[in-house]
C-alpha positions as CSV (number, residue, x, y, z in Angstrom):
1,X,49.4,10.8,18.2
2,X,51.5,11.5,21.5
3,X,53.7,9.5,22.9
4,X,50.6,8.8,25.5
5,X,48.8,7.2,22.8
6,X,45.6,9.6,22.4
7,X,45.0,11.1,18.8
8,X,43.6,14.6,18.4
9,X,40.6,13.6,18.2
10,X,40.6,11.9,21.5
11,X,42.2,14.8,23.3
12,X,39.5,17.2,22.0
13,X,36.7,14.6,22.9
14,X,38.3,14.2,26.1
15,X,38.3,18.5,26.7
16,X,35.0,18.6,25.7
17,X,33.5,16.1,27.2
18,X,34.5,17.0,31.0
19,X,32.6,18.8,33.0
20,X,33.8,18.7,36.6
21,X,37.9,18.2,37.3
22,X,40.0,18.0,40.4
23,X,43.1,19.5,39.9
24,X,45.7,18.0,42.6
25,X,48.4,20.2,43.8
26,X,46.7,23.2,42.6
27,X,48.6,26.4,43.9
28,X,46.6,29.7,45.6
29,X,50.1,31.3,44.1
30,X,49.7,33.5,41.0
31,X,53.3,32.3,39.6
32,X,52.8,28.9,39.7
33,X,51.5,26.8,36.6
34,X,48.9,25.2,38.3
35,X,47.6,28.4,39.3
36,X,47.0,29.6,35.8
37,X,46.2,26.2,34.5
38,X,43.2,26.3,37.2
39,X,42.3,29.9,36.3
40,X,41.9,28.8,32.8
41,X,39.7,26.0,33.2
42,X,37.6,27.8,35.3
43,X,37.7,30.3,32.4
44,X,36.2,27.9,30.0
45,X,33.2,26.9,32.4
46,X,34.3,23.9,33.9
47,X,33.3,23.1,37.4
48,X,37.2,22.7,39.2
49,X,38.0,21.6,42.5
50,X,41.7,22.6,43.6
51,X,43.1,19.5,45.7
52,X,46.3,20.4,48.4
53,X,46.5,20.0,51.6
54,X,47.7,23.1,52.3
55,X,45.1,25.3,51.0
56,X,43.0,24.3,54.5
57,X,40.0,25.9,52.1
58,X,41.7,29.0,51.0
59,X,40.6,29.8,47.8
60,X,41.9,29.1,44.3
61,X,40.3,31.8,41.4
62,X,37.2,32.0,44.1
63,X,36.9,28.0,44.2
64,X,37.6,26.4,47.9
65,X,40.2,24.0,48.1
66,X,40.0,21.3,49.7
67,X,43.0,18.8,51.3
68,X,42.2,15.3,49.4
69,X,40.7,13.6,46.3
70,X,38.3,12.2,47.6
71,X,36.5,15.5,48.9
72,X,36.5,16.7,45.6
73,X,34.7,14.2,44.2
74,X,32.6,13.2,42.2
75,X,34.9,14.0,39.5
76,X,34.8,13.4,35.4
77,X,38.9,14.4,35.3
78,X,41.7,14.5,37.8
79,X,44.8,16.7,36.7
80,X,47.7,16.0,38.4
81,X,50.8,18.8,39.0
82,X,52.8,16.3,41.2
83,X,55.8,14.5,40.5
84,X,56.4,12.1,38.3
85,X,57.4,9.3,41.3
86,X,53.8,10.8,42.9
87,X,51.8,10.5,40.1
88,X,50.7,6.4,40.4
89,X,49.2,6.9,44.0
90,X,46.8,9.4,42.7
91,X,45.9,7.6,39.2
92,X,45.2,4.7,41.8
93,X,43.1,7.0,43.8
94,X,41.2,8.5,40.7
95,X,40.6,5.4,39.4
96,X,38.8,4.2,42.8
97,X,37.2,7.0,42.8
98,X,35.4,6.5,39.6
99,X,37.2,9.3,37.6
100,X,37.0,9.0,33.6
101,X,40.0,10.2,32.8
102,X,43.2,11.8,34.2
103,X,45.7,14.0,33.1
104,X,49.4,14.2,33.9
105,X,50.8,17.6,33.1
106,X,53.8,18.8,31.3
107,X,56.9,16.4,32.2
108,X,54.5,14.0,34.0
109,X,54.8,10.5,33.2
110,X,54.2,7.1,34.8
111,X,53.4,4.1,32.4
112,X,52.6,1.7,35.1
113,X,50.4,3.9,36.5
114,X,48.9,4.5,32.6
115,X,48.6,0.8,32.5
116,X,46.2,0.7,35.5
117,X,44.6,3.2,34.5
118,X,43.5,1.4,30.7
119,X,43.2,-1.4,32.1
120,X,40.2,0.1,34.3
121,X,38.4,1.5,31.4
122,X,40.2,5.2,32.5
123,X,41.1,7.4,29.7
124,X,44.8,9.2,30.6
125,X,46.7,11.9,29.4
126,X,50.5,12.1,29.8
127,X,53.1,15.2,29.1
128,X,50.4,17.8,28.1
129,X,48.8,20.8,29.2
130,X,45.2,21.1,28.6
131,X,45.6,25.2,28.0
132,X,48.1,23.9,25.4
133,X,46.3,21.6,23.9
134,X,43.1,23.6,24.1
135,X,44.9,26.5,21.5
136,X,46.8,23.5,19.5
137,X,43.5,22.1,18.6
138,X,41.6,25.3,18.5
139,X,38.4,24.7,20.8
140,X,35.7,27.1,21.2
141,X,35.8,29.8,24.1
142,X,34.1,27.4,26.7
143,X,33.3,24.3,26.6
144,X,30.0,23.5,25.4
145,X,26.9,23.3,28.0
């Protein structure tokens, strides 16, 4: 179990289970993280929306960007590259939004924010990478239709 408090089992549910994410402060940049994090997603069949304001609808792997949350919705996940201070704003928005789960990435944390989040029947994952945890817990090639 991580320090988030999800088991294995309900990381891999949690992969599997999600269809459509919104990745916020996705990157049209090949070197950044989020860039390759998005790629791969898109990779294993999910339907991802890249969120940043300053992709004014550039593309992302082919995908249009769009500038907010809540243009990407509906959503079943939100994956957040922002800062740690930045994260609670967007839990907060995911969680109005109707999201089921979000996902902080590597070195992203915010407990209160977590708290909210449980407390609203939203699952959320803190300090992890799903590409990481996709190969730790050895999922299939996509995720399943």
């Amino acid at each position: 179990m991580g320090r988030d408090g999800l088991s294995d089992d309900q990381v891999r549910d949690l992969l599997l289970r999600t269809r459509r994410i919104a990745v916020v402060g996705a990157s049209d940049k090949p070197g950044r993280p989020s860039n390759g994090v998005f790629g791969f997603l898109l990779a294993r069949g999910y339907h991802a929306i890249p969120v940043n304001p300053a992709l004014n609808g550039r593309a992302v792997h082919g995908a249009p960007g769009v500038a907010s949350l809540e243009e990407a919705g509906p959503l079943d996940m939100v994956d957040v590259f922002r800062r740690s201070e930045e994260a609670g704003p967007v839990v907060d928005e995911a969680i109005r939004l109707g999201a089921k789960s979000v996902w902080l990435q590597l070195g992203i944390w915010d407990d209160a924010a977590a708290e909210r989040a449980r407390a609203a029947g939203v699952a959320i994952a803190m300090d992890r990478c799903p590409v990481i945890e996709w190969g730790r817990l050895g999922l299939p090639g996509r995720v399943p239709a």
